[in-house]
DRENDRENSE-889019 format. One record per residue: residue in three letters; z, x, y of N, C-alpha, C, O in turn. Coordinates in steps of 0.05 Angstrom, whole numbers, padded with zeros to 5 digits, always signed. Example, Ala and Ser with C-alpha at 12.3 -4.5 7.8 and 13.67 -1.06 7.14 Angstrom:
// residues 2
Ala+00156+00264-00114+00156+00246-00090+00156+00264-00066+00169+00285-00066;Ser+00142+00257-00045+00143+00273-00021+00157+00258+00001+00161+00268+00023;
//
This chain:
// residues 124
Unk-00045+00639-02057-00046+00668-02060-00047+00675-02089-00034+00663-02106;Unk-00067+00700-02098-00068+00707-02122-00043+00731-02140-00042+00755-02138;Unk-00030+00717-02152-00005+00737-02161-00023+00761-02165-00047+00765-02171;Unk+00004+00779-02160-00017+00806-02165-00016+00819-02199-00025+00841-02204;Unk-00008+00806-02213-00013+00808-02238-00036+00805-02252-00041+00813-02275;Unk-00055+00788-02231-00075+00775-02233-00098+00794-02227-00117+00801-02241;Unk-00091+00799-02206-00108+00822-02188-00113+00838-02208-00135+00839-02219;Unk-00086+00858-02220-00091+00870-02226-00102+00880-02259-00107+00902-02267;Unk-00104+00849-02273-00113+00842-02294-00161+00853-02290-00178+00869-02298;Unk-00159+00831-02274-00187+00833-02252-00194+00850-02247-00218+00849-02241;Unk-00184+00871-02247-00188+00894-02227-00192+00921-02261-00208+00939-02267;Unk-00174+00912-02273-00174+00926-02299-00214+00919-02314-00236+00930-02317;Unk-00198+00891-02318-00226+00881-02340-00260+00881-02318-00282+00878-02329;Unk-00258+00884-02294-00280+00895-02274-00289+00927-02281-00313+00932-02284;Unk-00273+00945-02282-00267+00974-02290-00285+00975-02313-00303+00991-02316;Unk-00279+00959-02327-00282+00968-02360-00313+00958-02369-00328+00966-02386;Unk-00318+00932-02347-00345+00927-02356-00364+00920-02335-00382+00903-02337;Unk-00359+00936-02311-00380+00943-02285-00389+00967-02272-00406+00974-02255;Unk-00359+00985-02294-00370+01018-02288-00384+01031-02308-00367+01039-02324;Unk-00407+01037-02314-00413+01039-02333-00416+01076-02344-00415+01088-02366;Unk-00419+01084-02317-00411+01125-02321-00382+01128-02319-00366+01111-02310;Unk-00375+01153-02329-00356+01172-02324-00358+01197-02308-00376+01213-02311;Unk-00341+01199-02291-00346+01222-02267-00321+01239-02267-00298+01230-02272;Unk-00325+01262-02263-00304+01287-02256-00304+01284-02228-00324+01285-02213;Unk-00271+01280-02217-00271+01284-02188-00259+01314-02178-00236+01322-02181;Unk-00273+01323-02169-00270+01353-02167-00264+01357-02131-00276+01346-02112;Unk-00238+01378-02131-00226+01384-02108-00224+01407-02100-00219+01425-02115;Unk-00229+01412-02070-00219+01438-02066-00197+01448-02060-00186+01441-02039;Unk-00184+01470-02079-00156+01477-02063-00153+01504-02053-00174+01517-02052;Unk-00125+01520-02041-00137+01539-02030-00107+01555-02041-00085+01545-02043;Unk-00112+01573-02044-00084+01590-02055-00078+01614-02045-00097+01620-02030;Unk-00059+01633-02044-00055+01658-02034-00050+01679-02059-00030+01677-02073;Unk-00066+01695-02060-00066+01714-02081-00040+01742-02079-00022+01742-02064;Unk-00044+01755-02092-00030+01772-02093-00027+01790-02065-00006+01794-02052;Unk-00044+01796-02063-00052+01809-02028-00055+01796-02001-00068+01804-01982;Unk-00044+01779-02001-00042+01762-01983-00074+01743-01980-00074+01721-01970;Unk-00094+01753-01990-00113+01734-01987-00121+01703-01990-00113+01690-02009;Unk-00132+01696-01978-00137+01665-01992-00159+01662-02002-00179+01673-01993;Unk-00159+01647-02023-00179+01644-02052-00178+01608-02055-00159+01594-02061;Unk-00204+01601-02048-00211+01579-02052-00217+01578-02083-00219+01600-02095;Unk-00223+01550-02099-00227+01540-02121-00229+01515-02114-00220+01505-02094;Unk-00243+01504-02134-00251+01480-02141-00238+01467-02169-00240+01478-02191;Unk-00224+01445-02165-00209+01432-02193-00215+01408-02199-00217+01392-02180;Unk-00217+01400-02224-00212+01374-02232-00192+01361-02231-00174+01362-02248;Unk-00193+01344-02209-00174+01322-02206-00177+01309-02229-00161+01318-02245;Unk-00193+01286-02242-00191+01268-02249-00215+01263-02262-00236+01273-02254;Unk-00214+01240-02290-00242+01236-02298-00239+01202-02296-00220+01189-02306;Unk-00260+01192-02282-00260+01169-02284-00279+01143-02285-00301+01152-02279;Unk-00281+01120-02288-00308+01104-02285-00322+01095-02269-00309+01082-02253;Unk-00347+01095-02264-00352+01094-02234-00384+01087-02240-00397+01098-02258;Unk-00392+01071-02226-00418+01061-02219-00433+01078-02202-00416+01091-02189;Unk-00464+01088-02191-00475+01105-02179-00498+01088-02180-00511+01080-02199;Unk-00501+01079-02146-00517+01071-02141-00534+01089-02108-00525+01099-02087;Unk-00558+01084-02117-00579+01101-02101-00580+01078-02074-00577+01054-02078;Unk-00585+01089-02047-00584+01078-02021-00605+01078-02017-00617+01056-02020;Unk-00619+01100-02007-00646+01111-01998-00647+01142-01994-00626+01154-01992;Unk-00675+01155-01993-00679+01178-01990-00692+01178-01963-00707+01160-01955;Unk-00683+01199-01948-00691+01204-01916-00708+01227-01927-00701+01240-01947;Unk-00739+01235-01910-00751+01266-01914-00752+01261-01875-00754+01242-01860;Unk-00750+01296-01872-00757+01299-01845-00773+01324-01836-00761+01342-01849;Unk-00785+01332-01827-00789+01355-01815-00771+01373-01793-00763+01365-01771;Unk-00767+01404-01808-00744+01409-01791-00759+01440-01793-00761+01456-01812;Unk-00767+01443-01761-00792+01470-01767-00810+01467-01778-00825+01448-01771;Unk-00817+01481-01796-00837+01478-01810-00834+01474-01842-00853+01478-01858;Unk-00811+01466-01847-00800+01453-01877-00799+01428-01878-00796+01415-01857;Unk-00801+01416-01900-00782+01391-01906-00754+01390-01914-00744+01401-01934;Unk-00743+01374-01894-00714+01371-01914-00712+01348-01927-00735+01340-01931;Unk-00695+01332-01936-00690+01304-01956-00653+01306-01956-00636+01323-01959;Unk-00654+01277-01948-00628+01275-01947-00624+01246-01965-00633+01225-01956;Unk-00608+01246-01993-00605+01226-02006-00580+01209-02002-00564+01226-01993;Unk-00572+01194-02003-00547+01173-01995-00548+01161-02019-00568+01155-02032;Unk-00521+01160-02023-00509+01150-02052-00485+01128-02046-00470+01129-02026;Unk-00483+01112-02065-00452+01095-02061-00443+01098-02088-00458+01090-02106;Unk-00419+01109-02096-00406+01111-02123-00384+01095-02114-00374+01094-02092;Unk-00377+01079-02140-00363+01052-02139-00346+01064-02163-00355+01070-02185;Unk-00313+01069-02154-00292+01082-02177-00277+01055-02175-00283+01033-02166;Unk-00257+01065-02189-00236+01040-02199-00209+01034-02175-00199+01053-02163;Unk-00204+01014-02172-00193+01013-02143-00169+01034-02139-00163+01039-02116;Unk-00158+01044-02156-00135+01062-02153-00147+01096-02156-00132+01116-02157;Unk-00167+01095-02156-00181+01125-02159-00168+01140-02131-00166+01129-02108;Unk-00159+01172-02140-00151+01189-02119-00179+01201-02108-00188+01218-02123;Unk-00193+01195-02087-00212+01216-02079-00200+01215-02039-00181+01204-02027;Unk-00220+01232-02033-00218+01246-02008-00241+01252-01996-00263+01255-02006;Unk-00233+01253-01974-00272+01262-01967-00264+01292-01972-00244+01304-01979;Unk-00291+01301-01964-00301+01330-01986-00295+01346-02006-00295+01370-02008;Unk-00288+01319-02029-00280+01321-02057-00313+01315-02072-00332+01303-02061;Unk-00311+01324-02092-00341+01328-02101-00346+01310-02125-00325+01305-02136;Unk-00367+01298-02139-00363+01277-02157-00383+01288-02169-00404+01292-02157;Unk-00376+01295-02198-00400+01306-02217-00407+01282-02241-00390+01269-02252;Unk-00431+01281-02245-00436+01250-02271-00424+01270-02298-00428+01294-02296;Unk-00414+01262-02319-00408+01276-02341-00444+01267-02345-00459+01252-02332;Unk-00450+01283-02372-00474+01279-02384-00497+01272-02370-00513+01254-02377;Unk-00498+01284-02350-00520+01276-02316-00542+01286-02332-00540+01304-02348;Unk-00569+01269-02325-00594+01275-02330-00608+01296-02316-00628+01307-02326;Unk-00598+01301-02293-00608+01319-02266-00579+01344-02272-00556+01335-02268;Unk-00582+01367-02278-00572+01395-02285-00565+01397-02261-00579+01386-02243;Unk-00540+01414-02254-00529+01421-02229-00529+01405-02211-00526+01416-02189;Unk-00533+01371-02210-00525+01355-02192-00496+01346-02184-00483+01335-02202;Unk-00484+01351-02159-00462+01335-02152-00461+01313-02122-00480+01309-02108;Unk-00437+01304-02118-00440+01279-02092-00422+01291-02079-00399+01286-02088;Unk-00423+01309-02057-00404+01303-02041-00388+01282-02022-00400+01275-02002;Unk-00374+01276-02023-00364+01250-02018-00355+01244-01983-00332+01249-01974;Unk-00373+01236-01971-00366+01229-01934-00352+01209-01929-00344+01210-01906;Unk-00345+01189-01942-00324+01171-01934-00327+01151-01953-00346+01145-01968;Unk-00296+01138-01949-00290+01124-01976-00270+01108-01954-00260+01115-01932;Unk-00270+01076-01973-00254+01063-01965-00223+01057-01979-00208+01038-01979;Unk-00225+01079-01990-00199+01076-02013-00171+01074-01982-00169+01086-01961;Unk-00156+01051-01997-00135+01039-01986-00131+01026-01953-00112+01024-01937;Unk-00160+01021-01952-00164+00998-01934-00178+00973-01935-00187+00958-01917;Unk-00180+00972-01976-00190+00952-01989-00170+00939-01996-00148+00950-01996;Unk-00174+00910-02006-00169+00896-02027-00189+00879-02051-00189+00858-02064;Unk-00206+00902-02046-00228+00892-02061-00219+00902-02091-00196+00910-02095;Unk-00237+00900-02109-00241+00906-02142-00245+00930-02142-00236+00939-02163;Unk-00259+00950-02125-00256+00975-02137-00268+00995-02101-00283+00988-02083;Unk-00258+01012-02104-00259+01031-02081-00290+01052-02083-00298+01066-02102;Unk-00303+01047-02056-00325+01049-02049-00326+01074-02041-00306+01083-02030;Unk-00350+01091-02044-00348+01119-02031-00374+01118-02020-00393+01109-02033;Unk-00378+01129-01992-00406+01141-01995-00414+01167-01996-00400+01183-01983;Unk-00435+01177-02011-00436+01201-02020-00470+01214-02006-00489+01201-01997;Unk-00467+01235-02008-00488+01253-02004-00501+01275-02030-00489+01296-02035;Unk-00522+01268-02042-00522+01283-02060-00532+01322-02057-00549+01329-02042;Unk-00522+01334-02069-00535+01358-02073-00531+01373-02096-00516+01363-02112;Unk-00541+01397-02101-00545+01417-02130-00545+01440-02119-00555+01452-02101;Unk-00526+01444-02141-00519+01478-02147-00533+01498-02138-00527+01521-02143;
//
């Protein structure tokens, strides 16, 4: 068995030189205002390292449009907090107003090197 000192040595020095972006993990929360209303926002959880890798692009016909549906896998650091429909923005993104919404993640049913998400891309 691998001490987990080990692991988590591995798991550090993997982080540092297999993630090569930085990402804002962005959440939604929901609050009650002065008037009893509720007021959604969006927050920065967390900034962290993460790999972004492209799946494939789906196009379909839906009526008389096209839609496009892109699939993403972002690869964070195994102790990363995300959630599904938590949002993942690239810091310094080449593509303006792009973010990932995030559909499922296997955070804490790994013991792998770093926690897997799959994502769905869209823009602002």
């Amino acid at each position: 068995m691998t001490p987990d000192a080990l692991i988590a040595l591995l798991r550090q020095s993997a982080t540092q030189y297999q993630l090569p972006n930085t990402v804002d993990i962005v959440r939604s929360s929901n609050e009650v205002d002065a008037n009893g209303g509720i007021t959604t926002d969006w927050r920065n959880i967390s900034s962290s390292k993460a790999r972004v890798i492209h799946n494939n692009s789906i196009q379909d016909t839906a009526g008389q449009s096209i839609t496009s549906n892109n699939d993403w896998t972002i690869l964070l650091p195994f102790d990363a907090d995300i959630r599904l429909n938590d949002r993942i923005y690239i810091q310094y993104d080449e593509i303006p107003n792009r973010y990932f919404d995030v559909v499922g993640s296997d955070r804490g049913a790994t013991d792998g090197l770093f926690t897997s998400c799959k994502c769905e891309e869209r823009t602002r």
